[in-house]
C-alpha positions, -999 to 999 in steps of 0.1 A, spaced: -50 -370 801 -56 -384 766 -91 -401 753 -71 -426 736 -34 -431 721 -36 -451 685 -7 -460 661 -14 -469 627 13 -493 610 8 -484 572 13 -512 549 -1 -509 509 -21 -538 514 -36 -534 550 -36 -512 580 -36 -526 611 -43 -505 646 -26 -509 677 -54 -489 698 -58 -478 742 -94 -467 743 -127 -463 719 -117 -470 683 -141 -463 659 -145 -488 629 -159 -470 606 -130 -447 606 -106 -472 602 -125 -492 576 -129 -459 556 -90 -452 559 -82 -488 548 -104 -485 520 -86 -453 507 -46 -470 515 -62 -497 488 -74 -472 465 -39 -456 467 -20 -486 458 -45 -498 434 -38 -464 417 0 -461 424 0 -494 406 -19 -482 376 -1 -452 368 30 -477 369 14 -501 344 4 -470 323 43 -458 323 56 -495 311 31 -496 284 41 -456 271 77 -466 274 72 -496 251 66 -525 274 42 -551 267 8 -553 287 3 -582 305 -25 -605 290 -53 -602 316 -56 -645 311 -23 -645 327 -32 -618 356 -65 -638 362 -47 -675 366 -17 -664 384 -44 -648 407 -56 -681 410 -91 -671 397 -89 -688 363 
């Protein structure tokens, strides 16, 4: 018999846990905050590539207001 069964649903922006059983948080918050750093670094190594292959950067003013932060 099994402690506990756990599926993880990976999504770049989240990870949810469908648990049975003792999950532990700190765990979970620790492998959510690497998925983020992942995609946070998937996306800048895209970035990086547009801007070698001649594309224009985007102008952080722009990134900033349609963030809704400006």
């Amino acid at each position: 018999m099994k402690d506990h069964d756990t599926t993880l649903h990976v999504h770049p922006s989240s990870i949810r846990s469908a648990s049975r059983g003792r999950r532990e948080d700190d765990d979970l918050d620790r492998l959510n905050s690497a998925a983020e750093d992942l995609a946070d670094l998937e996306a800048a190594r895209t970035a990086r590539a547009g801007i070698e292959a001649g594309e224009a950067p985007i102008p952080g003013e722009q990134v900033t207001a349609g963030l809704g932060l400006a």
